[in-house]
DRENDO-1510 file (C-alpha; in Angstrom, 1 decimal, always signed):
<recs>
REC; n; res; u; v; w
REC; 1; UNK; +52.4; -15.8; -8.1 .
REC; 2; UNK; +49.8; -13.1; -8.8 .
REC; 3; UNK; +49.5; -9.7; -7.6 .
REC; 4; UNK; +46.4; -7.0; -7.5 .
REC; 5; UNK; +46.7; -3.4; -8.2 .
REC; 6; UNK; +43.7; -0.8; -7.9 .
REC; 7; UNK; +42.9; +3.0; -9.2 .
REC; 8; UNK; +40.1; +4.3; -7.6 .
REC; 9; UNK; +39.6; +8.1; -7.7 .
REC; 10; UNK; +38.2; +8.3; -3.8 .
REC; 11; UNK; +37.2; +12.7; -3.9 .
REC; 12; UNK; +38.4; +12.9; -0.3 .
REC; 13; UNK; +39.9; +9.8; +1.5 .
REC; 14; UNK; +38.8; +10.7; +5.2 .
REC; 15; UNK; +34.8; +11.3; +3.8 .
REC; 16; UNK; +34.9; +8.5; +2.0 .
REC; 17; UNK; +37.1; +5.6; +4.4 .
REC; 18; UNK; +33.8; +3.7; +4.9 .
REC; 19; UNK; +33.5; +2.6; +1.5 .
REC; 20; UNK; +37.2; +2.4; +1.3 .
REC; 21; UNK; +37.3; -0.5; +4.0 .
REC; 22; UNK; +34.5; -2.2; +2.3 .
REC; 23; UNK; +36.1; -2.5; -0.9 .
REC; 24; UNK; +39.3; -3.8; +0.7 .
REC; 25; UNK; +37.6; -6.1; +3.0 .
REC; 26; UNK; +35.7; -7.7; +0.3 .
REC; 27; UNK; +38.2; -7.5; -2.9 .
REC; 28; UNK; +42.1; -7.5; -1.4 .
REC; 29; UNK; +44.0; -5.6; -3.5 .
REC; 30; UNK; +47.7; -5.9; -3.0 .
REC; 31; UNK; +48.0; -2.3; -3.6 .
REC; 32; UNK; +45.5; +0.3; -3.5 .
REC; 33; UNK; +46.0; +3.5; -5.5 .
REC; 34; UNK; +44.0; +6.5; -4.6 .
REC; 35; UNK; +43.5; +10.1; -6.0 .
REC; 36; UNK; +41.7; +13.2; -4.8 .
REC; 37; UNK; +42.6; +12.4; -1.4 .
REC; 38; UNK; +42.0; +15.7; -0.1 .
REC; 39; UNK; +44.2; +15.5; +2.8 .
REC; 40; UNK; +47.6; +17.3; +4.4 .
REC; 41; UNK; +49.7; +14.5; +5.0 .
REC; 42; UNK; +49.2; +14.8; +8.9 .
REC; 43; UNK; +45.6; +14.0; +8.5 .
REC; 44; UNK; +45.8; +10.9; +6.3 .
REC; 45; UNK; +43.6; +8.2; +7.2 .
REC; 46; UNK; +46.8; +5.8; +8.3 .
REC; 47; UNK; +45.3; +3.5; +11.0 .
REC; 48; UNK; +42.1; +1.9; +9.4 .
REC; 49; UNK; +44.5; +1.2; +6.5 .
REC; 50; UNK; +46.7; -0.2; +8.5 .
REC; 51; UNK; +44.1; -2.6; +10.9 .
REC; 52; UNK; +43.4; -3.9; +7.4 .
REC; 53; UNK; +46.8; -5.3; +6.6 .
REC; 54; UNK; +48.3; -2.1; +4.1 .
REC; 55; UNK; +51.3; -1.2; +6.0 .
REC; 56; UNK; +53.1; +0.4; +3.7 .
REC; 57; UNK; +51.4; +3.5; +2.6 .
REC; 58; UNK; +53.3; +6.7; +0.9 .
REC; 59; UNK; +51.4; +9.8; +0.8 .
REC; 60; UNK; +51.6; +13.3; -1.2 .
REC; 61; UNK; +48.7; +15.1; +0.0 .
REC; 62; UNK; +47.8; +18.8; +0.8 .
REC; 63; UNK; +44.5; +20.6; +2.0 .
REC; 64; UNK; +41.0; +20.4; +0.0 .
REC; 65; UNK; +42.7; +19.5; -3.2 .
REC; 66; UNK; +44.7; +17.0; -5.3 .
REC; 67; UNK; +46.3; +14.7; -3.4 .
REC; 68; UNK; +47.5; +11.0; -4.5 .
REC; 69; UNK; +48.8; +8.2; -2.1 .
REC; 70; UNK; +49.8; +4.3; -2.5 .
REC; 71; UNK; +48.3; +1.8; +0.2 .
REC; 72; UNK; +50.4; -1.6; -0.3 .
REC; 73; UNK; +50.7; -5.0; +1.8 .
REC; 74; UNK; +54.1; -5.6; +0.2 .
REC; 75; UNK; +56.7; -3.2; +1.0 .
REC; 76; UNK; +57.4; +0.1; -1.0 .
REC; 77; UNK; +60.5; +1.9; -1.7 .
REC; 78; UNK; +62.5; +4.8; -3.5 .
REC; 79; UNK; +59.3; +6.7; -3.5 .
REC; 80; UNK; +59.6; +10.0; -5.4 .
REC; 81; UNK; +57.0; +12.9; -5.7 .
REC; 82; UNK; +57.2; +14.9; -9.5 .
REC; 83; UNK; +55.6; +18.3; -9.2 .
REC; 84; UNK; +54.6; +18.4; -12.9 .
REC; 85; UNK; +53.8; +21.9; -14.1 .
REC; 86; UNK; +55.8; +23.5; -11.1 .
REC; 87; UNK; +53.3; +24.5; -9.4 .
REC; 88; UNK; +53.3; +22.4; -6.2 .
REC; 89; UNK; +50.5; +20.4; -6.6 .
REC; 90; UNK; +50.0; +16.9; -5.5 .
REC; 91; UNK; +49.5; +14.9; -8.5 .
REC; 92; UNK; +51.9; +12.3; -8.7 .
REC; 93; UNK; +53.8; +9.6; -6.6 .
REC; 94; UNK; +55.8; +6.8; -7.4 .
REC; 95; UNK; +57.7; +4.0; -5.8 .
REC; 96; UNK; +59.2; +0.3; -6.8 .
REC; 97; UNK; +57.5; -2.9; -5.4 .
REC; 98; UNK; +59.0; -6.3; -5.2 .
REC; 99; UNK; +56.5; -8.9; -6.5 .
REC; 100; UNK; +58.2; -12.0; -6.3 .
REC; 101; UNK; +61.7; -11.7; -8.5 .
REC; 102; UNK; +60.3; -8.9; -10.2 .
REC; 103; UNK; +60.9; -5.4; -9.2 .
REC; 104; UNK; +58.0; -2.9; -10.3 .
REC; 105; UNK; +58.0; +0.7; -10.8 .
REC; 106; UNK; +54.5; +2.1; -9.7 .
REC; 107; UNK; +53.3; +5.6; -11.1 .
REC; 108; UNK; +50.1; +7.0; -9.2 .
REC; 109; UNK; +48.7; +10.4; -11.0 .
REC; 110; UNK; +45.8; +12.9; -10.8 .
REC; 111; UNK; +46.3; +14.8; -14.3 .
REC; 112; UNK; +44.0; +17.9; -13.8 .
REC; 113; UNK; +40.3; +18.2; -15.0 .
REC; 114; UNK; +40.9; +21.2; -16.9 .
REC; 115; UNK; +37.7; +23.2; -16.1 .
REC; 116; UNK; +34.5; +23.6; -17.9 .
REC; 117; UNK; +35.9; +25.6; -21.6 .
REC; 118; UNK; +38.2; +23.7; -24.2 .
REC; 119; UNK; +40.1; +26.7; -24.9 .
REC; 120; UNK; +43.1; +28.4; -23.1 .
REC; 121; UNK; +43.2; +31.3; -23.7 .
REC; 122; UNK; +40.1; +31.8; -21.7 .
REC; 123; UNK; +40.4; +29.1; -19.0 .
REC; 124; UNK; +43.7; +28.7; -17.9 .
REC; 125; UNK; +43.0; +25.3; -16.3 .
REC; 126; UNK; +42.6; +23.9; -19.6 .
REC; 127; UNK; +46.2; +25.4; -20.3 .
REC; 128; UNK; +47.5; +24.1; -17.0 .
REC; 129; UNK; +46.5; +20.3; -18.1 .
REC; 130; UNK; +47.5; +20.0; -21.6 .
REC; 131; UNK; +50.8; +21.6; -20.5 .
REC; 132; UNK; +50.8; +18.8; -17.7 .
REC; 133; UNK; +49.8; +15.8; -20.2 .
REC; 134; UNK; +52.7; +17.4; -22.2 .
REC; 135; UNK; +54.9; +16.7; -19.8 .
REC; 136; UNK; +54.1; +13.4; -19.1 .
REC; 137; UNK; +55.1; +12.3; -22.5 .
REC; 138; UNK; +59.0; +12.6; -21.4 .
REC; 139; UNK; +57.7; +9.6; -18.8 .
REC; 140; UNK; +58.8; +6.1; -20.1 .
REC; 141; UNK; +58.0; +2.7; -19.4 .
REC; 142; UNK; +61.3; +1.5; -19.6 .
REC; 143; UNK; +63.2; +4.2; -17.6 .
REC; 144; UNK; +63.7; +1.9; -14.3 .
REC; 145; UNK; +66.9; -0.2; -15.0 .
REC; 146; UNK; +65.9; -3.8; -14.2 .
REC; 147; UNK; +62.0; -3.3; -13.1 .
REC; 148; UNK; +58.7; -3.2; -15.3 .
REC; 149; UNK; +56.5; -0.3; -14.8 .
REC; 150; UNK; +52.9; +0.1; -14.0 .
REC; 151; UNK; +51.2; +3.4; -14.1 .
REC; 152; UNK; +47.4; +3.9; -13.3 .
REC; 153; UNK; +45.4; +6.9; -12.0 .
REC; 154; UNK; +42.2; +9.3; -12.9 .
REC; 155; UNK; +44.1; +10.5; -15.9 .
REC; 156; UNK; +40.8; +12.6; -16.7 .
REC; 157; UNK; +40.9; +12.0; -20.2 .
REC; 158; UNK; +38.6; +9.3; -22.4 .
REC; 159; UNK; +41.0; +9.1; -25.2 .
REC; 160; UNK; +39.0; +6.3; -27.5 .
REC; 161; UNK; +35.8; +6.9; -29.4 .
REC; 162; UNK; +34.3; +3.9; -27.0 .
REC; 163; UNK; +36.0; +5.5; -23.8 .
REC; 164; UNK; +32.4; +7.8; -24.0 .
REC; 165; UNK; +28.9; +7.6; -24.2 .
REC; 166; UNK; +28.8; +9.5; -27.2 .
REC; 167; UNK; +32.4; +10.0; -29.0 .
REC; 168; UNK; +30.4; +12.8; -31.6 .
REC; 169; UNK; +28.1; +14.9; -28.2 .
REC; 170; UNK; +31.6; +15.3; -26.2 .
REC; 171; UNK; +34.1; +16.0; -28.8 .
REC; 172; UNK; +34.2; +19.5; -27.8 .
REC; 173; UNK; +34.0; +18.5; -24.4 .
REC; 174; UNK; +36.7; +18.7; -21.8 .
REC; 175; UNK; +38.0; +15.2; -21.3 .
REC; 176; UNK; +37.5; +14.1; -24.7 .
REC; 177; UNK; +38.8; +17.0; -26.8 .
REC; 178; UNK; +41.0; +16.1; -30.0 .
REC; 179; UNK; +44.2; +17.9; -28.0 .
REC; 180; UNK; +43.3; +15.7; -24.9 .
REC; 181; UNK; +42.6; +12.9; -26.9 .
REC; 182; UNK; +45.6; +13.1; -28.9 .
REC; 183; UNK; +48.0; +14.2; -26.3 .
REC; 184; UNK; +47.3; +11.4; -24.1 .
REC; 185; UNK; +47.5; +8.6; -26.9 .
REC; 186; UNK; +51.2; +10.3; -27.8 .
REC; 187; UNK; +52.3; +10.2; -23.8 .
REC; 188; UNK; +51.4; +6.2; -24.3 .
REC; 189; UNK; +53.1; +5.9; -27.3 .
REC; 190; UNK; +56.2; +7.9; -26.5 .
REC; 191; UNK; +56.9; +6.2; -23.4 .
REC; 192; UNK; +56.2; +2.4; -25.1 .
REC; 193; UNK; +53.1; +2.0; -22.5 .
REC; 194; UNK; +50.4; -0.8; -23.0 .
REC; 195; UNK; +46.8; +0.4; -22.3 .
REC; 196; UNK; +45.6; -2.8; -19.9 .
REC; 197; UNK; +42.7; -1.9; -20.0 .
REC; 198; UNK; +41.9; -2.1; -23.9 .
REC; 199; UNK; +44.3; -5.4; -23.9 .
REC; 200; UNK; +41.6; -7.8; -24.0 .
REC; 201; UNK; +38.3; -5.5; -24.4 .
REC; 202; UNK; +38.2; -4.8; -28.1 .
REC; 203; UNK; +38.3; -0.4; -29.1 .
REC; 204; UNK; +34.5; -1.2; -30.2 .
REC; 205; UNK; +33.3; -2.0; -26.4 .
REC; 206; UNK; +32.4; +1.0; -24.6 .
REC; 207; UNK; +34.5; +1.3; -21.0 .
REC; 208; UNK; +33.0; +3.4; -18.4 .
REC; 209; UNK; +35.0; +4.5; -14.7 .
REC; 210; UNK; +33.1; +7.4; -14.2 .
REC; 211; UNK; +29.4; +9.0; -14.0 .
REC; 212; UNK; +28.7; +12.4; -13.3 .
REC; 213; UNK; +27.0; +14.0; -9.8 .
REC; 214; UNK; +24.7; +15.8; -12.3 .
REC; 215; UNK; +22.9; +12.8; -13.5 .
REC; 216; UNK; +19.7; +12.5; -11.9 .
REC; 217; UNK; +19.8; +8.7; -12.6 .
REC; 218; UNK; +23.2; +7.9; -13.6 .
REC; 219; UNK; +22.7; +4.1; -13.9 .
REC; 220; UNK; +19.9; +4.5; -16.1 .
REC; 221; UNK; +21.5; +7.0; -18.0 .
REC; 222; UNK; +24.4; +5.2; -18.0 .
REC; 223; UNK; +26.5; +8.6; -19.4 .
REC; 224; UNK; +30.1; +7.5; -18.4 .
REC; 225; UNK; +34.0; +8.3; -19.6 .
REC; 226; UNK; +36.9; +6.3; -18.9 .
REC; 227; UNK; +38.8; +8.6; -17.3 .
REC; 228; UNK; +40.4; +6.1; -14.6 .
REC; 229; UNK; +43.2; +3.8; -16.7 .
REC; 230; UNK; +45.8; +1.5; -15.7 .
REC; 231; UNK; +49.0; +1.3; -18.4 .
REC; 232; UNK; +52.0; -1.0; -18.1 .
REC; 233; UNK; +55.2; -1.7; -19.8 .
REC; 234; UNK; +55.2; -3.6; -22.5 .
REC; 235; UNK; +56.7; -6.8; -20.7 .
REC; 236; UNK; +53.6; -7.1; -18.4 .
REC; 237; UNK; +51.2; -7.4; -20.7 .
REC; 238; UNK; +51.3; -11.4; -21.0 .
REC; 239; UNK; +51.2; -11.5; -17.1 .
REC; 240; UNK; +48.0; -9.6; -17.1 .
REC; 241; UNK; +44.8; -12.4; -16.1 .
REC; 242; UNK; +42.0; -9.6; -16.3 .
REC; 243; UNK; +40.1; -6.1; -15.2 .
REC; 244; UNK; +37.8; -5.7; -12.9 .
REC; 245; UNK; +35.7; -2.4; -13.1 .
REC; 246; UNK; +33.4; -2.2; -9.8 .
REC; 247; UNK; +30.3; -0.4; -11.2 .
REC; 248; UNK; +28.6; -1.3; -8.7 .
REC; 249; UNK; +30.4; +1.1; -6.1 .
REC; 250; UNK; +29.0; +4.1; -8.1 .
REC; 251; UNK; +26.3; +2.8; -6.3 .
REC; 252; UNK; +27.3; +2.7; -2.6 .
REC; 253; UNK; +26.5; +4.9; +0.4 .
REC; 254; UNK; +28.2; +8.4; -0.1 .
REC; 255; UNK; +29.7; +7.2; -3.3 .
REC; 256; UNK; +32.5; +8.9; -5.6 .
REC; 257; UNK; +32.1; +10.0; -9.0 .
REC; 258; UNK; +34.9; +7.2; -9.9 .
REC; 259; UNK; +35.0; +3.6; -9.0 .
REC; 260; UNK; +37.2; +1.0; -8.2 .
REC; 261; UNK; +39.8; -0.6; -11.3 .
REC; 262; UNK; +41.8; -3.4; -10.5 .
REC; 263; UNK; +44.4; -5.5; -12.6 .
REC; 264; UNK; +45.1; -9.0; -12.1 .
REC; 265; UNK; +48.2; -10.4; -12.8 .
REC; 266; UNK; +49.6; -14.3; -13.4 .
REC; 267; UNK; +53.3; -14.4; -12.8 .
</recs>
């Protein structure tokens, strides 16, 4: 048995759909996970997902901001939305999957940027996500009775030396700050989960999920973070086959600042 699972940071589902239907024509995920929909729930892009063979699709959305859904082709259930921080945003949405005999608890988040300034008490922002990330350390991997968990999203922090195109240029910038850095490497090690993505790619590789707007060439530059990342529980980890990061989608027509991750798993 194997199943798919993608992250893809989309920055505005109903913009972007046409590039969403080509990646799932051409790589079949079983579930797609999205972030930065951009979307009220009433205006969620339902039907092309649908014509494509994701039937089960659970959203948390609101107007020009956030926003977070789960696109599957295998049924979804006990969905639940956590409104970290308390202060309504749409930044997280889980639900449990049946993948053969094994029931899997599926976390979808969009942990906020935190604004331009690494300091708080100037820029709030930067309050509002390190209070979030501290949060998510209460989060375990092992909190589902009787199902494995899977957690992926633009978590919007590099947390490895390797996770940037220069660890000593962006250590006082947001995303790869020593609090970030630190925080987010606790709320993994708190909650017992395994970093997929570093599994078989050793901490001396640099991983890239991102490239900024700004860059005038961003392939030649090739300036990225790893800001996308897909965790698991610690059971998973011998099931995983391999990652696929789509580079080339950073590429496309009206692209996103984020592409496509997808685990593969061997059951």
């Amino acid at each position: 048995m194997t199943f798919s699972i993608t992250t893809w940071n989309i920055n505005s589902v109903r913009l972007r759909m046409p590039i969403v239907e080509q990646f799932l024509v051409r790589y079949k995920p079983d579930v797609l996970c999205l972030q930065e929909t951009k979307c009220p729930n009433g205006e969620f892009p339902l039907k092309p997902l649908r014509a494509l063979g994701y039937e089960h699709i659970i959203i948390h959305g609101q107007k020009g901001y956030h926003g977070v859904a789960i696109a599957s082709k295998l049924p979804l259930t006990e969905d639940h939305r956590q409104d970290y921080c308390k202060v309504g945003d749409a930044r997280h949405i889980s639900a449990l999957v049946q993948v053969g005999s094994r029931r899997i608890r599926l976390h979808n988040f969009y942990v906020p940027a935190g604004g331009d300034e690494p300091d708080r008490s100037i820029n709030p922002k930067f309050g509002h996500k390190l209070d979030f990330v501290e949060e998510m350390k209460v989060l375990s991997a092992d909190a589902t009775p009787g199902a494995s968990s899977i957690l992926v999203g633009d978590l919007n922090i590099a947390p490895l030396e390797n996770d940037v195109w220069s660890h000593k240029q962006l250590l006082k910038i947001v995303s790869h700050t020593p609090v970030e850095t630190e925080g987010l490497l606790e709320v993994m090690e708190r909650g017992n989960w395994l970093d997929l993505m570093r599994l078989n790619v050793p901490e001396t590789e640099k991983i890239y999920t991102w490239w900024s707007y700004r860059a005038k060439d961003w392939e030649a530059a090739n300036r990225g973070r790893r800001l996308d990342h897909i965790w698991s529980s610690q059971d998973l980890g011998s099931s995983l086959d391999r990652i696929e990061i789509l580079k080339e989608a950073r590429g496309w027509n009206r692209p996103s600042d984020h592409v496509p991750v997808t685990a593969h798993f061997k059951f």
